[in-house]
Gaussian input, Z-matrix of N, CA and C with variables (Angstrom, degrees):
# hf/3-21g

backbone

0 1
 N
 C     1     B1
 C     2     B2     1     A1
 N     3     B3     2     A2     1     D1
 C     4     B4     3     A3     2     D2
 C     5     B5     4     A4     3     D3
 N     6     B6     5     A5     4     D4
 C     7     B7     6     A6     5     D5
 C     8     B8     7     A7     6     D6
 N     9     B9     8     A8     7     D7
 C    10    B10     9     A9     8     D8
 C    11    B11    10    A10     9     D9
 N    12    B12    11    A11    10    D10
 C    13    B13    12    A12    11    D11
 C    14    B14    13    A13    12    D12
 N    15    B15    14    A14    13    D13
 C    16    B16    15    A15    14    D14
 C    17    B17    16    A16    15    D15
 N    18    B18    17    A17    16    D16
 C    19    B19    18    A18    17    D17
 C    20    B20    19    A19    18    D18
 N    21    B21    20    A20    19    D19
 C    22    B22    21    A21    20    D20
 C    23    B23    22    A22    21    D21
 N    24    B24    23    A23    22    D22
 C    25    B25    24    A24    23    D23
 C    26    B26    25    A25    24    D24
 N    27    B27    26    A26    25    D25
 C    28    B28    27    A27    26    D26
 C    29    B29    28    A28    27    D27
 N    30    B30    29    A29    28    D28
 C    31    B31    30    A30    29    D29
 C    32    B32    31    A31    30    D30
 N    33    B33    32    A32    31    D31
 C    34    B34    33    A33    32    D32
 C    35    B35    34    A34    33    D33
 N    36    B36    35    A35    34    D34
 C    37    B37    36    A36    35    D35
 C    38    B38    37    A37    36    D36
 N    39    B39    38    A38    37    D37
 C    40    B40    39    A39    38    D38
 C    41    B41    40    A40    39    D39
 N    42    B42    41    A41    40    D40
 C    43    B43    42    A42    41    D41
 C    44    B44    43    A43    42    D42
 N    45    B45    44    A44    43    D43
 C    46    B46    45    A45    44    D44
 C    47    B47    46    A46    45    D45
 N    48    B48    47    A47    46    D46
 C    49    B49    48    A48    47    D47
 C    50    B50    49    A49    48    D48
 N    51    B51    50    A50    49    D49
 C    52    B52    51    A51    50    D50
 C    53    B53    52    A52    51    D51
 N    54    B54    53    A53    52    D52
 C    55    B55    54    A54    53    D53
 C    56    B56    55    A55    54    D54
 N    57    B57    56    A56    55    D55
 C    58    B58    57    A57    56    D56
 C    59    B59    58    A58    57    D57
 N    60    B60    59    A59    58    D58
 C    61    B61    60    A60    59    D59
 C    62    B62    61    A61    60    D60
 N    63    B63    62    A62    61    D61
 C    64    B64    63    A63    62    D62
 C    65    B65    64    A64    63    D63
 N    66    B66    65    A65    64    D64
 C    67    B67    66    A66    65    D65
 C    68    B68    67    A67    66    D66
 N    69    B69    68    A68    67    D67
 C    70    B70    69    A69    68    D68
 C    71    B71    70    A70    69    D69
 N    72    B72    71    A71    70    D70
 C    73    B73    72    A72    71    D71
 C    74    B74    73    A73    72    D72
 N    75    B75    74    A74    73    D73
 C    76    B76    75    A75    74    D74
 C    77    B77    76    A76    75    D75
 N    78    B78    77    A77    76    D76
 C    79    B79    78    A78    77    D77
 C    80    B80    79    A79    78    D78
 N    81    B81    80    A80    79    D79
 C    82    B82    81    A81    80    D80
 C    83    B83    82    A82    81    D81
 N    84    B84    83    A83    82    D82
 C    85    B85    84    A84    83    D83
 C    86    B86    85    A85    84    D84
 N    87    B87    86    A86    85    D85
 C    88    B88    87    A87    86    D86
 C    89    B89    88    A88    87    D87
 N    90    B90    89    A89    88    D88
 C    91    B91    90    A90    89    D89
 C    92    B92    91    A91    90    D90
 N    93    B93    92    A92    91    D91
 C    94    B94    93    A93    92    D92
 C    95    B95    94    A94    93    D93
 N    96    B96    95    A95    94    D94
 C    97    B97    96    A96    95    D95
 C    98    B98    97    A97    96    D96
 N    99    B99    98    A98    97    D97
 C   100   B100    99    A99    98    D98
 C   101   B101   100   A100    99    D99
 N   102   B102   101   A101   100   D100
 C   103   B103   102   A102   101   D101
 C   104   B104   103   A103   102   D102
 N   105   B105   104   A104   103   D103
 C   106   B106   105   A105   104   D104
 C   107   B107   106   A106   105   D105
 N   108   B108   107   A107   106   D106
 C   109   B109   108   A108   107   D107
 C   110   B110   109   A109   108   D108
 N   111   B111   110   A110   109   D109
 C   112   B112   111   A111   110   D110
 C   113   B113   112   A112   111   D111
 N   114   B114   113   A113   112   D112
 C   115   B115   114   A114   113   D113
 C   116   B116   115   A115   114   D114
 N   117   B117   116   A116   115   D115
 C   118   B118   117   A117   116   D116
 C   119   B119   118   A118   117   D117
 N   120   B120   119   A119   118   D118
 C   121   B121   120   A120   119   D119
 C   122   B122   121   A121   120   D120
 N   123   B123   122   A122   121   D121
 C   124   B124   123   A123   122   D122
 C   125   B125   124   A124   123   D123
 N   126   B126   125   A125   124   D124
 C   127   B127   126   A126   125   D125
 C   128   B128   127   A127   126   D126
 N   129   B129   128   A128   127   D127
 C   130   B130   129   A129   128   D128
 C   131   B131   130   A130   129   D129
 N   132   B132   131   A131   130   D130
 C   133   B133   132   A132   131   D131
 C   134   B134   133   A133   132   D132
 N   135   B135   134   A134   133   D133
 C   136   B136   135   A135   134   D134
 C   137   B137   136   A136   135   D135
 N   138   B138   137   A137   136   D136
 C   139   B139   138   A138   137   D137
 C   140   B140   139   A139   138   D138
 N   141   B141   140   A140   139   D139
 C   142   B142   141   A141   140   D140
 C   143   B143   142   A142   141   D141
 N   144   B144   143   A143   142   D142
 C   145   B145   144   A144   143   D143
 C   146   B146   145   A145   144   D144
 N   147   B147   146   A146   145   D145
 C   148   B148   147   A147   146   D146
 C   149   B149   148   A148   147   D147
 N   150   B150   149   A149   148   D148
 C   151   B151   150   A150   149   D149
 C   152   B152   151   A151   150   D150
 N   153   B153   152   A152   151   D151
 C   154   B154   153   A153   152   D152
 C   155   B155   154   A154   153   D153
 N   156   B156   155   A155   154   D154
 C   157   B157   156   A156   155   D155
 C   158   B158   157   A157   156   D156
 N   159   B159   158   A158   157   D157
 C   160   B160   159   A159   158   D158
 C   161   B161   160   A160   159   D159
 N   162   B162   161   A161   160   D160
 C   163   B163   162   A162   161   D161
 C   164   B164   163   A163   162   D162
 N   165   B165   164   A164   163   D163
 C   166   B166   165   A165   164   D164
 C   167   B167   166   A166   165   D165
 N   168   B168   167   A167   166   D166
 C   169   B169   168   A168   167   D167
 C   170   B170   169   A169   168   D168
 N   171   B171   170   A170   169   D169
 C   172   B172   171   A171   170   D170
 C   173   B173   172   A172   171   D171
 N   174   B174   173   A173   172   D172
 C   175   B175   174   A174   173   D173
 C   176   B176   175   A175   174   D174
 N   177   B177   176   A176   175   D175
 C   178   B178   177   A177   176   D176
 C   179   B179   178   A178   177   D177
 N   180   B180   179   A179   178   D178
 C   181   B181   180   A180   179   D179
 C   182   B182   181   A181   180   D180
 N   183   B183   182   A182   181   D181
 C   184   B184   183   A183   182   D182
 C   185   B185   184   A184   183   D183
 N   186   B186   185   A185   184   D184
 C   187   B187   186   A186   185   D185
 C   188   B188   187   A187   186   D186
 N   189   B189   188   A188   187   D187
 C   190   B190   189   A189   188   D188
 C   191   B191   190   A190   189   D189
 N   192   B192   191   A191   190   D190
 C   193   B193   192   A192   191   D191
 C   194   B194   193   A193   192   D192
 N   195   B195   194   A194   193   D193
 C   196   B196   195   A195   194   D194
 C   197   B197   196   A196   195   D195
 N   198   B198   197   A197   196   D196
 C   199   B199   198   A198   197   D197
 C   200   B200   199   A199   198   D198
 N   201   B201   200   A200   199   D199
 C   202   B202   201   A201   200   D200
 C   203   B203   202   A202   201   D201
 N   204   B204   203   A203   202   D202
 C   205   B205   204   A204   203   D203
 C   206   B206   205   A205   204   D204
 N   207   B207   206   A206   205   D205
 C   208   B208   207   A207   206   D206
 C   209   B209   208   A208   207   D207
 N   210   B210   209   A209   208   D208
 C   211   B211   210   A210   209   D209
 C   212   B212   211   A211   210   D210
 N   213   B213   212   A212   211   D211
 C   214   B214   213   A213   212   D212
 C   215   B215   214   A214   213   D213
 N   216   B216   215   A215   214   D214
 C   217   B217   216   A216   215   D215
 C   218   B218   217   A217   216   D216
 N   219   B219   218   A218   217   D217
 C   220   B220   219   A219   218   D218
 C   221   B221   220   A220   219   D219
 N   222   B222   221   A221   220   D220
 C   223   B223   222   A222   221   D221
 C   224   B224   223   A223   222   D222
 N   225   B225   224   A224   223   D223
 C   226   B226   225   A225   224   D224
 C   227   B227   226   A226   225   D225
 N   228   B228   227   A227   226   D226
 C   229   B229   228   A228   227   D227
 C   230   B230   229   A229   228   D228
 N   231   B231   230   A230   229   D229
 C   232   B232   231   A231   230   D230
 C   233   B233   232   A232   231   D231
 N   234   B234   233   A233   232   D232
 C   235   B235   234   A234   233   D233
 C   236   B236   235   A235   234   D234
 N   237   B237   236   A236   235   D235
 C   238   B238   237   A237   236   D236
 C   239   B239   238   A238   237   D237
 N   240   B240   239   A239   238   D238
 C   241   B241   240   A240   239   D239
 C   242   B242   241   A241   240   D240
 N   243   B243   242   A242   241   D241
 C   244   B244   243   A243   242   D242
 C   245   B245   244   A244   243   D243
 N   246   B246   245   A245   244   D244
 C   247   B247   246   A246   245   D245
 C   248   B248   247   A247   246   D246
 N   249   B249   248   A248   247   D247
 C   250   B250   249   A249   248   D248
 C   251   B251   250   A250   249   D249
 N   252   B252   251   A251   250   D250
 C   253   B253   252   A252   251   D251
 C   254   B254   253   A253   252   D252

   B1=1.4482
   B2=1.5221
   B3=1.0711
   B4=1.7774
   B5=1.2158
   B6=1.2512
   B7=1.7796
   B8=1.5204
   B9=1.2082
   B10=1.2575
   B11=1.6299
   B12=1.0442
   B13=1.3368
   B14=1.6895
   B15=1.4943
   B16=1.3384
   B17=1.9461
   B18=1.3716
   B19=1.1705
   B20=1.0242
   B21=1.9314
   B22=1.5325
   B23=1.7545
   B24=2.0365
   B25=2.1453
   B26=1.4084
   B27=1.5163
   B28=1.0266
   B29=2.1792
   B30=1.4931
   B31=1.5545
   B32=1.1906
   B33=1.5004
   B34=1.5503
   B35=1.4119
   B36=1.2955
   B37=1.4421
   B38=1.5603
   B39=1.9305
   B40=1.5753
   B41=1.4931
   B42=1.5547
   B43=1.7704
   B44=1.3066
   B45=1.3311
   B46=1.5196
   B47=1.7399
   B48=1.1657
   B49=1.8876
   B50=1.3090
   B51=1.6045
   B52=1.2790
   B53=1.3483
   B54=1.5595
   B55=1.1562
   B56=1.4608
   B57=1.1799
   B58=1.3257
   B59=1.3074
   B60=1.3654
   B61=1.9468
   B62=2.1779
   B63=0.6787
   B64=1.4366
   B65=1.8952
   B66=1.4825
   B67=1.8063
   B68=1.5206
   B69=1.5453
   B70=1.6873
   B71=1.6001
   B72=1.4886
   B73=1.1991
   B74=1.1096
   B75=1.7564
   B76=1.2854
   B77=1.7396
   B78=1.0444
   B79=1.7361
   B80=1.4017
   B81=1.2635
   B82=1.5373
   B83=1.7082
   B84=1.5153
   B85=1.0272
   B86=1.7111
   B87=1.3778
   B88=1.9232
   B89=2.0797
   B90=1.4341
   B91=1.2733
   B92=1.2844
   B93=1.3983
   B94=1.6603
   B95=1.4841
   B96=1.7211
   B97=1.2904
   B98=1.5129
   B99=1.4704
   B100=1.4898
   B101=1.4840
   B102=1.3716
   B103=1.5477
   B104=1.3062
   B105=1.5154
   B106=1.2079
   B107=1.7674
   B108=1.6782
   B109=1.2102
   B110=1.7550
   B111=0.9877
   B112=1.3453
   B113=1.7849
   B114=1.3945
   B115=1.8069
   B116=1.3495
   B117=1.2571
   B118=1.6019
   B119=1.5829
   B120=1.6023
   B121=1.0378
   B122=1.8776
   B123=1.1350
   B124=1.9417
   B125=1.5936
   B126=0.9330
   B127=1.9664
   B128=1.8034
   B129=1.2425
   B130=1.7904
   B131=1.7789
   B132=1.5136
   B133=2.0109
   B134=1.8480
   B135=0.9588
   B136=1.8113
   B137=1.7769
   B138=1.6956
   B139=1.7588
   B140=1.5104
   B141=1.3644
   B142=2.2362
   B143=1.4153
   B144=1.4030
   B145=1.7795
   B146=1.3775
   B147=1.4898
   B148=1.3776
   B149=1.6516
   B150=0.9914
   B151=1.7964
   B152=1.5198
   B153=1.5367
   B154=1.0411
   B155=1.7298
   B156=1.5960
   B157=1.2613
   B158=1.5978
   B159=1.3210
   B160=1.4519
   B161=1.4487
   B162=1.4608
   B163=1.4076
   B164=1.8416
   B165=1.2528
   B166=1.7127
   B167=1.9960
   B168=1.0659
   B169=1.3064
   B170=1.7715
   B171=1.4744
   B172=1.6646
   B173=1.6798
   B174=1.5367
   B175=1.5064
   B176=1.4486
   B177=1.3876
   B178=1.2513
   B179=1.8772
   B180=1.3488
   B181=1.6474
   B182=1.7381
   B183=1.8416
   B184=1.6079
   B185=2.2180
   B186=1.6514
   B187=1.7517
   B188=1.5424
   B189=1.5471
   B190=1.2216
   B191=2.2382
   B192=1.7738
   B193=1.2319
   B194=1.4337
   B195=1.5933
   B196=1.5975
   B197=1.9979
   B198=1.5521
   B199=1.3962
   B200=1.7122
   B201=1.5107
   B202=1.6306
   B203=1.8624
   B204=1.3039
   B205=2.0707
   B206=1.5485
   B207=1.5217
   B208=1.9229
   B209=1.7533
   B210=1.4472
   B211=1.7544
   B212=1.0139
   B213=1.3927
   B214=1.6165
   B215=1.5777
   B216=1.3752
   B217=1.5820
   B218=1.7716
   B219=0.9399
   B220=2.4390
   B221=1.0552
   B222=1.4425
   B223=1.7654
   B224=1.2688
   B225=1.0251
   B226=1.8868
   B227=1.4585
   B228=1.1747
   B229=1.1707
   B230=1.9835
   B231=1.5260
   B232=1.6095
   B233=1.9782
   B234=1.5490
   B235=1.4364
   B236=1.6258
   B237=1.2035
   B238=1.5355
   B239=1.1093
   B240=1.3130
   B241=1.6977
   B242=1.6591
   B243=1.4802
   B244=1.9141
   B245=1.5761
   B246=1.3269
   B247=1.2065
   B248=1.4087
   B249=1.3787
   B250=1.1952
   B251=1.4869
   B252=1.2995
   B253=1.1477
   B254=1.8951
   A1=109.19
   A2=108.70
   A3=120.98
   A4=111.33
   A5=122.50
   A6=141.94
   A7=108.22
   A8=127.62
   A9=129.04
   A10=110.02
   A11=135.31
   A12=131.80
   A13=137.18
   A14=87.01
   A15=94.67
   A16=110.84
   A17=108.48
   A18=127.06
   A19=127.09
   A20=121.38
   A21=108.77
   A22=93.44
   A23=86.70
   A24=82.33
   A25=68.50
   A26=114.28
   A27=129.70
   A28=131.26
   A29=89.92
   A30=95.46
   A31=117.84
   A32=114.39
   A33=122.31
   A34=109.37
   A35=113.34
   A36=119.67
   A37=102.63
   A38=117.10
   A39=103.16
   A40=75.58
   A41=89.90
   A42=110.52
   A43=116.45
   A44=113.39
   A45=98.46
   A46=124.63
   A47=96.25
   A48=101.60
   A49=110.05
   A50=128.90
   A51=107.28
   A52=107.81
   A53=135.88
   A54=133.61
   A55=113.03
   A56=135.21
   A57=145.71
   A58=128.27
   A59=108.68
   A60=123.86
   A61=82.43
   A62=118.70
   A63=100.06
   A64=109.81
   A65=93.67
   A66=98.85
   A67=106.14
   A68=100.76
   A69=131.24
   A70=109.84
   A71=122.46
   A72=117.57
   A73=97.87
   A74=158.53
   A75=145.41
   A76=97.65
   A77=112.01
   A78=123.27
   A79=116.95
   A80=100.20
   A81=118.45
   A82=112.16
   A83=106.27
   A84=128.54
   A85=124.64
   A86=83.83
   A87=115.68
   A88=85.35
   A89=108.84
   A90=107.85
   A91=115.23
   A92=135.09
   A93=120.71
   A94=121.14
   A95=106.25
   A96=122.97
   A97=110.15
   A98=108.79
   A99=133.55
   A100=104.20
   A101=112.07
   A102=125.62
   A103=136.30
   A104=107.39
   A105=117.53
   A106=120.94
   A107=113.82
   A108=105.48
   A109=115.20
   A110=102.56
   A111=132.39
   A112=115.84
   A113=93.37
   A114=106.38
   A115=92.63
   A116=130.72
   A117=127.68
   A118=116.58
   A119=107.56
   A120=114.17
   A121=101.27
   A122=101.32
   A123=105.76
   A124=106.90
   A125=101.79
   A126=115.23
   A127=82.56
   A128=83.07
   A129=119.13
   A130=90.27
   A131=86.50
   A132=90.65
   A133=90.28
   A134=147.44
   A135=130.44
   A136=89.31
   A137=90.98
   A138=104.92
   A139=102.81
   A140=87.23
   A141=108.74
   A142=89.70
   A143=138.96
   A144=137.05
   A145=86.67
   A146=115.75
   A147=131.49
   A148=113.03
   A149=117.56
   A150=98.47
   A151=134.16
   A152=123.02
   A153=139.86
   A154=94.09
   A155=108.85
   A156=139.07
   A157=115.55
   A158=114.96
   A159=151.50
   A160=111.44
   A161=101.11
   A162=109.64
   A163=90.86
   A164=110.28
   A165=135.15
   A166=93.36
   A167=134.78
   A168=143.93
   A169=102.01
   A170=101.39
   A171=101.10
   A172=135.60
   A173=96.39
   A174=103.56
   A175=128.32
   A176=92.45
   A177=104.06
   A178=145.16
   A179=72.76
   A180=107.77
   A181=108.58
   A182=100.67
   A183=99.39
   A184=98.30
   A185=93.89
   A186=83.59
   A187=106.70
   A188=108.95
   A189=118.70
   A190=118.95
   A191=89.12
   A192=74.70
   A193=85.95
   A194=131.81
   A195=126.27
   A196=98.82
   A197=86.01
   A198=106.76
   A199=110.44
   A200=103.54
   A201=115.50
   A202=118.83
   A203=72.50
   A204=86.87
   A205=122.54
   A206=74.21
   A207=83.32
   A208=100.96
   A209=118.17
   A210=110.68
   A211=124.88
   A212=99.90
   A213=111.24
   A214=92.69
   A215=131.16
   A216=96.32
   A217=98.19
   A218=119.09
   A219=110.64
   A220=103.22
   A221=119.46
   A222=113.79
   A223=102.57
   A224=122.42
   A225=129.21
   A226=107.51
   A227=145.08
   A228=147.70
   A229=99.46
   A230=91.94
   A231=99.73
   A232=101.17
   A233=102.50
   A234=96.85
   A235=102.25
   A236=111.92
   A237=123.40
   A238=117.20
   A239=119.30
   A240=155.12
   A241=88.39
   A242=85.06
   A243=95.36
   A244=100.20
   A245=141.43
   A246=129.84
   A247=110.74
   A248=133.44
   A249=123.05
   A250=100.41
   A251=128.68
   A252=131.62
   A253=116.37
   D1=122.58
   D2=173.69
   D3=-67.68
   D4=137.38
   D5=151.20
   D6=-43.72
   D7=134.58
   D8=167.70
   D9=-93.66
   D10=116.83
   D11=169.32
   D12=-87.46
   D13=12.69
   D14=155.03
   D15=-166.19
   D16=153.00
   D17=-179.95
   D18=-131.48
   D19=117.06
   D20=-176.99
   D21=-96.62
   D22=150.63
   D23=-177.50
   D24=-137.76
   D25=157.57
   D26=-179.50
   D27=29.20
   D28=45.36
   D29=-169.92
   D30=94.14
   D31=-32.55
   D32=-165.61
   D33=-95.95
   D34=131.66
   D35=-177.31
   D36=-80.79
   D37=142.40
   D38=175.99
   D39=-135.68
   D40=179.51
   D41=-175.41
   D42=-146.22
   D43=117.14
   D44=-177.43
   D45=-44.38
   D46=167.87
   D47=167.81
   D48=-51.31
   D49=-59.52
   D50=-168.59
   D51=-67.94
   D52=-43.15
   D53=-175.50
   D54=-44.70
   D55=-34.97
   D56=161.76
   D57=-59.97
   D58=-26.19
   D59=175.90
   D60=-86.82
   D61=-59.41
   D62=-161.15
   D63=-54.63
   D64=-60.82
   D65=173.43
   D66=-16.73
   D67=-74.24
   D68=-156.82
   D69=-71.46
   D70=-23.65
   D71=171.64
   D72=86.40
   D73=32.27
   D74=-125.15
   D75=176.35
   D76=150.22
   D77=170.24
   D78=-94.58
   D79=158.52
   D80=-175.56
   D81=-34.15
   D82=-48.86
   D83=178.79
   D84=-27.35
   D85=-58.88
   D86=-154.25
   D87=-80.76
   D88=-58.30
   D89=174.22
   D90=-47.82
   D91=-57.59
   D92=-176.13
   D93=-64.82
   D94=-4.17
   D95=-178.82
   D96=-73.39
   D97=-50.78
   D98=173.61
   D99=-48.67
   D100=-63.08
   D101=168.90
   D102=-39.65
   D103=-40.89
   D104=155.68
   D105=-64.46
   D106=-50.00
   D107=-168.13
   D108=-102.63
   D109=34.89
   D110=162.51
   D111=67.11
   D112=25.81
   D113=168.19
   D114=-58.25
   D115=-66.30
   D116=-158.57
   D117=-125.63
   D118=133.78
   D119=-159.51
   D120=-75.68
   D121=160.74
   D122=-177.31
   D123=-131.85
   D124=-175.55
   D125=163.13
   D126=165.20
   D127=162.70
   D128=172.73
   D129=-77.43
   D130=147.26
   D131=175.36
   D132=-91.98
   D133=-15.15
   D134=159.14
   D135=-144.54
   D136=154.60
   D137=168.78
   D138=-49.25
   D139=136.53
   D140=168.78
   D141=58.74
   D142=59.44
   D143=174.40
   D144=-124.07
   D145=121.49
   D146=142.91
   D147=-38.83
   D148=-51.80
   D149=175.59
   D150=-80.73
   D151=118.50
   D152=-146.22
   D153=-113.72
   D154=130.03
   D155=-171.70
   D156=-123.25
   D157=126.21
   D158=170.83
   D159=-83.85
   D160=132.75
   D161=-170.53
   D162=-81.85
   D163=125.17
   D164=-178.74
   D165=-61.64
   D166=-44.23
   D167=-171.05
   D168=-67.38
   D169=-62.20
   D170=164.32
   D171=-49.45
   D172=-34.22
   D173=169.29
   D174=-58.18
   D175=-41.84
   D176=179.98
   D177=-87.36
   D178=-21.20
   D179=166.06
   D180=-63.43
   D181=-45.70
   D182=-171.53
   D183=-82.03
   D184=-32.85
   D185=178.82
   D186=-39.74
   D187=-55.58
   D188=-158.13
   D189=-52.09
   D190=-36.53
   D191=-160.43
   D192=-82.80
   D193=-18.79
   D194=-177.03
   D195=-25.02
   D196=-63.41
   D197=-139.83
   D198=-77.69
   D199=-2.79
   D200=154.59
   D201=-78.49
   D202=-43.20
   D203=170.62
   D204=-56.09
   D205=-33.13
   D206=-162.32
   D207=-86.47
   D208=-37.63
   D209=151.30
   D210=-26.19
   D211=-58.85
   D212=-144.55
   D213=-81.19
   D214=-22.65
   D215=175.21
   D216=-98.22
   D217=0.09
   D218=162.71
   D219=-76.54
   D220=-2.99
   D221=165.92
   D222=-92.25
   D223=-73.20
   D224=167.64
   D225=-26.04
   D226=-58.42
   D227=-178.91
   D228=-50.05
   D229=-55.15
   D230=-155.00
   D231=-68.14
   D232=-21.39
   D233=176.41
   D234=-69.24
   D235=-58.85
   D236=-177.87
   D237=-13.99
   D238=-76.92
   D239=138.49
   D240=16.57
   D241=-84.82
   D242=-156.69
   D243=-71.35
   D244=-5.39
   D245=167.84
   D246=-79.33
   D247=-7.84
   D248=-164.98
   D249=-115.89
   D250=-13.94
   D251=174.82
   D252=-66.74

């Protein structure tokens, strides 16, 4: 039987932890970090359940701005580049 890696509960889409390390490019670690300081929203998938779920909307929101951030300095670099030439 397969793991499901994601679950909508009440409308809201969640995603497990690992499903969230792959999106995000990032380890378990860095995610419960987020979790804790309230980058990303959580809940248990049932009361007293060892598996802990990420709001799918939050993941993606932070992929998103990663991956504007993460442009925006291969542009900075790439101006750099040609200023020094």
């Amino acid at each position: 039987m397969s793991v499901k890696s994601h679950y909508t509960i009440d409308g809201q889409r969640w995603l497990r932890i690992g499903a969230a390390t792959t999106l995000l490019g990032t380890n378990g670690a860095t995610i419960k970090k987020w979790m804790g300081d309230g980058t990303l929203e959580w809940r248990q998938l049932r009361d007293n359940s060892p598996t802990l779920l990420v709001s799918e909307r939050d993941v993606l929101h932070l992929r998103a701005n990663r991956d504007v951030a993460r442009k925006g300095n291969c542009e900075t670099r790439r101006r750099s580049h040609a200023v020094r030439r």
